[in-house]
C-alpha positions as CSV (number, residue, x, y, z in Angstrom):
1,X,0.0,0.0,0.0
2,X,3.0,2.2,-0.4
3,X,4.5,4.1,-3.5
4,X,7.7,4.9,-4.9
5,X,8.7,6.9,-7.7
6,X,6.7,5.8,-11.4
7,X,10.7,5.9,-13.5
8,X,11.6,3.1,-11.0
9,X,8.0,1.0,-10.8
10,X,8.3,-2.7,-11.1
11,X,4.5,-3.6,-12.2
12,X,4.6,-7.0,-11.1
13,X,4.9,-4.9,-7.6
14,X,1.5,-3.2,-8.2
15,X,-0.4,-6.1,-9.8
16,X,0.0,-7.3,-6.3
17,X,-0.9,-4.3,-4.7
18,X,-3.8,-4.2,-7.0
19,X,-4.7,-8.0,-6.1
20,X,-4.6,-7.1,-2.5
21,X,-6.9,-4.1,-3.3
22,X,-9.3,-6.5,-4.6
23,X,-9.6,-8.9,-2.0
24,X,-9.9,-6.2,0.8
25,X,-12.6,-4.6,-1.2
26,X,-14.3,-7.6,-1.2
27,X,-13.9,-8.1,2.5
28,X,-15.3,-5.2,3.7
29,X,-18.2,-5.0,1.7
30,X,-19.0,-8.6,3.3
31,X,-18.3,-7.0,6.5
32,X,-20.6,-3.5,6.4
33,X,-23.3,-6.0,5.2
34,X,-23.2,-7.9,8.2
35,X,-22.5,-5.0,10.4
36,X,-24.2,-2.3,9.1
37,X,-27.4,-3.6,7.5
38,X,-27.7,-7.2,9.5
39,X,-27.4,-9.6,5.8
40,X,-26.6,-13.1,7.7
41,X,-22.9,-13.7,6.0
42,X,-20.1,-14.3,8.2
43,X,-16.8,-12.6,7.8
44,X,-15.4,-13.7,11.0
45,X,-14.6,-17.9,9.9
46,X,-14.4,-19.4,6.5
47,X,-13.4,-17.9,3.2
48,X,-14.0,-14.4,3.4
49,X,-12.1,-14.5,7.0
50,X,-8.9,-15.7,5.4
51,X,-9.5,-13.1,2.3
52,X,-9.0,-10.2,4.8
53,X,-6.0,-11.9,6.3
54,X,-4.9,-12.8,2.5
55,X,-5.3,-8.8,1.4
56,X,-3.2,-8.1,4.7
57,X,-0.6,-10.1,4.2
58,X,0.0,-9.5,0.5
59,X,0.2,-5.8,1.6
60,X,2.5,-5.9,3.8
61,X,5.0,-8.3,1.9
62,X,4.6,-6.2,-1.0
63,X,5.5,-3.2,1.6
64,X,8.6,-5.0,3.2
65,X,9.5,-5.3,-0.8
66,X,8.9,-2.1,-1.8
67,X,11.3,-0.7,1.2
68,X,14.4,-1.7,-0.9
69,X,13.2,0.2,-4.0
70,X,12.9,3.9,-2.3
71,X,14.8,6.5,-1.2
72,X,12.1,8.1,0.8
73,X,11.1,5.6,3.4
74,X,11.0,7.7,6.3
75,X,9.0,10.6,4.5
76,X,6.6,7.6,3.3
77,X,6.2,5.7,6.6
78,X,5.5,9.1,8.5
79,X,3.0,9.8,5.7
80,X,1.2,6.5,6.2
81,X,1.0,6.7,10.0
82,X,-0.4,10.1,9.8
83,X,-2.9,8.7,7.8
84,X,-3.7,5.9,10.5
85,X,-4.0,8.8,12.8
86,X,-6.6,10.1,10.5
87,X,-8.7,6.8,10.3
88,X,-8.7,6.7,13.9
89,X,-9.9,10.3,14.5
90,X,-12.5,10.1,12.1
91,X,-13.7,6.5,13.1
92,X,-13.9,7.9,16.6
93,X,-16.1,11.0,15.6
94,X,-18.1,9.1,13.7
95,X,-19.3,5.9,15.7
96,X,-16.6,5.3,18.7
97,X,-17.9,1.9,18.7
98,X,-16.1,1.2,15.3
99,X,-12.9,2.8,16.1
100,X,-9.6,1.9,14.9
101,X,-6.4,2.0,16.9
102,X,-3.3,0.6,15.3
103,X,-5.1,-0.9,12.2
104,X,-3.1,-1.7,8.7
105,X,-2.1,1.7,8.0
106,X,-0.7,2.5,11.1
107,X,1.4,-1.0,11.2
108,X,2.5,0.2,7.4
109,X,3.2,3.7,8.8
110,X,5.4,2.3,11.8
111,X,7.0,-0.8,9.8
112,X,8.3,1.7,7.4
113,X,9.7,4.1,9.6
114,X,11.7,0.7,11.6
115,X,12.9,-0.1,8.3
116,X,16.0,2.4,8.3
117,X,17.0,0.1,11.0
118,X,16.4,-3.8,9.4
119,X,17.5,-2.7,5.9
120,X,21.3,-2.8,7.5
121,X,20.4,-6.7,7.8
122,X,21.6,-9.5,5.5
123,X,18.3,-11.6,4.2
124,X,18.8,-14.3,6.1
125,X,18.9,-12.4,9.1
126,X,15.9,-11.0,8.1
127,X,14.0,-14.2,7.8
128,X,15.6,-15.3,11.2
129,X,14.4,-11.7,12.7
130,X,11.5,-12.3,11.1
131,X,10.4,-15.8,11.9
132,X,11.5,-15.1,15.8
133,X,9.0,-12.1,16.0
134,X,6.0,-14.1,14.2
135,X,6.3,-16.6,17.2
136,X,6.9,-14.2,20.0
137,X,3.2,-12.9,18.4
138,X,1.9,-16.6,19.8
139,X,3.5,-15.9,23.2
140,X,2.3,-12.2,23.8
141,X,-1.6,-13.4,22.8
142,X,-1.1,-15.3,26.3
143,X,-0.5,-11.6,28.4
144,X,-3.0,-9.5,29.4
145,X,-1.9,-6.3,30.1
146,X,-3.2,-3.9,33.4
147,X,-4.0,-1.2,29.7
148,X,-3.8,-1.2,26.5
149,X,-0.5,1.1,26.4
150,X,1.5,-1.3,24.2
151,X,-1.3,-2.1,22.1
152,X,0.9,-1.0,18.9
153,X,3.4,-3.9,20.2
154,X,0.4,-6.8,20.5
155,X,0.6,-6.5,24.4
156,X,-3.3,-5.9,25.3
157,X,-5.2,-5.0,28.4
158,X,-8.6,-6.5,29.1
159,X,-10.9,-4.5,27.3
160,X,-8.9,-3.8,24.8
161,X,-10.8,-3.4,21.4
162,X,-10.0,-2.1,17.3
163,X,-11.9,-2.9,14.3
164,X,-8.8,-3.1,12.5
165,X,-5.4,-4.2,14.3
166,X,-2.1,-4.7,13.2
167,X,0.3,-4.3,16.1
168,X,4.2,-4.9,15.4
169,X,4.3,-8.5,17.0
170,X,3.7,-10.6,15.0
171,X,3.4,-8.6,11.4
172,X,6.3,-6.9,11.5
173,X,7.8,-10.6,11.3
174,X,6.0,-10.9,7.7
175,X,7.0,-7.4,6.5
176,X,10.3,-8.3,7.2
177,X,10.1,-11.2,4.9
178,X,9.3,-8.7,2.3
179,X,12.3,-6.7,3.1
180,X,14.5,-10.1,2.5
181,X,13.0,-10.9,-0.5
182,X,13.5,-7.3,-1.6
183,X,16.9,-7.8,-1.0
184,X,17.0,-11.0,-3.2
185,X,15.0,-10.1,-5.6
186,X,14.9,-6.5,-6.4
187,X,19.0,-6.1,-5.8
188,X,18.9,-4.8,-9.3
189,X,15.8,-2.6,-8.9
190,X,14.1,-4.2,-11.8
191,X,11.3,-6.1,-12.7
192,X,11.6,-9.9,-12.8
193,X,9.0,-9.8,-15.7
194,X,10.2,-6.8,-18.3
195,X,7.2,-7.6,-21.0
196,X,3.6,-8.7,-19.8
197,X,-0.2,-7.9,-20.8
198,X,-0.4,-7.6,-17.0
199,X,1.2,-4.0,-16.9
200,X,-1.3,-2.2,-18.4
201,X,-4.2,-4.0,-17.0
202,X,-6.7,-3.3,-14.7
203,X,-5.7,-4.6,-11.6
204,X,-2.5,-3.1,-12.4
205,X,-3.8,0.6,-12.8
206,X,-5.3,-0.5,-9.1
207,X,-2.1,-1.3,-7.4
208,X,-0.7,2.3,-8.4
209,X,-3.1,4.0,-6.8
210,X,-3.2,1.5,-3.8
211,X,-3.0,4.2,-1.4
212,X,-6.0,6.6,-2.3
213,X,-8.2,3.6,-2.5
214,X,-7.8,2.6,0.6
215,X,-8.6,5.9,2.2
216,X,-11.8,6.2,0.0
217,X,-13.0,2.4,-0.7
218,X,-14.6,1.9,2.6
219,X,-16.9,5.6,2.3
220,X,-17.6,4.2,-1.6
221,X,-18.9,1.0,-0.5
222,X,-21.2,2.7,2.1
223,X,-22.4,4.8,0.0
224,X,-23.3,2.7,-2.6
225,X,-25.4,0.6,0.0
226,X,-27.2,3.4,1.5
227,X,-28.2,4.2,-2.0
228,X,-28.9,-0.1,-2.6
229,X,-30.7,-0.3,0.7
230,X,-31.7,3.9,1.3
231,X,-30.8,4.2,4.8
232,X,-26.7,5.5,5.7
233,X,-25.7,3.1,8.5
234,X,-24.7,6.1,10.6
């Protein structure tokens, strides 16, 4: 869900993004049906579950990638988490009882910014960093917390509760896989894939824009079904 300058794109990069764009779209218009407007689907089990987590996790690969292509990261990652700040405010204002704290973009925001640090790392520390902070994520689901101050780190209190949440431990563990495979891949900072029908297709156009869309795809998708159903859920 991140950007880096169009001379240096590599469109296999954004045909992911714009895969991942997809899938989240599709998520969360099976979750404001069940939320919003009471249509008995489930997004919380089965198949649409595991295309949120699917959308996520491409994402923020395709992030940790995408860190070894710019110049910029700390400009981009303070960008991103301003934009989290954002979606939380205006979640708040709007119905407190749908608030975000430390959802995807703030993860993206923060992962970025940490990045200055990890890029100094070979890949296969990486994957070792990696893998070690993906299991601590198993370890810290066991401690509750007296509050909910390192929420951003997966340490929770009680009543701790986010509509969307990403903390560090364990995702910064996948991101960091995309940083390694950055490294490996991307050493040359070009695509693996010079000439495809891909690059100038639709999903493609998606992933370039990745960013925008997903500050305006969830108000689209209510609007549309206040028009499809003529009540707005708030």
């Amino acid at each position: 869900m991140t950007d880096y300058p169009s001379r240096s794109r590599i469109w296999e990069l954004d045909f992911l993004r714009g895969i991942a764009l997809i899938a989240m779209i599709a998520f969360h218009t099976v979750y404001n049906l069940k939320e919003f407007y009471q249509v008995p689907v489930s997004y919380e089990v089965g198949p649409v579950y595991y295309l949120g987590r699917f959308a996520a996790s491409l994402f923020i690969v395709v992030a940790g990638i995408s860190c070894s292509l710019s110049k910029n990261n700390i400009r981009r990652g303070a960008k991103i988490f301003l934009f989290g700040l954002m979606i939380t405010l205006v979640t708040y204002l709007v119905n407190p009882a749908f608030n975000i704290i430390f959802g995807i973009l703030h993860f993206l925001g923060a992962a970025i910014l940490l990045n200055s640090f990890f890029i100094r790392f070979s890949p296969g520390v990486l994957l070792i960093l990696g893998t070690a902070i993906i299991l601590a994520g198993s370890y810290f689901r066991e401690i509750v917390m007296p509050n909910n101050l390192l929420a951003p780190f997966g340490l929770l209190g009680p009543e701790f509760f986010s509509v969307d949440y990403y903390p560090l431990v364990p995702w910064l563990g996948l991101f960091l896989y995309g940083v390694s495979l950055g490294k490996i891949l991307y050493n040359g900072k070009k695509s693996l894939v010079a000439n495809s029908a891909l690059r100038q297709s639709f999903v493609n156009i998606l992933g370039q824009h990745s960013l925008i869309i997903y500050l305006l795809h969830q108000p689209v998708i209510l609007l549309l079904l206040s028009l499809l159903y003529g009540s707005f859920p708030f």
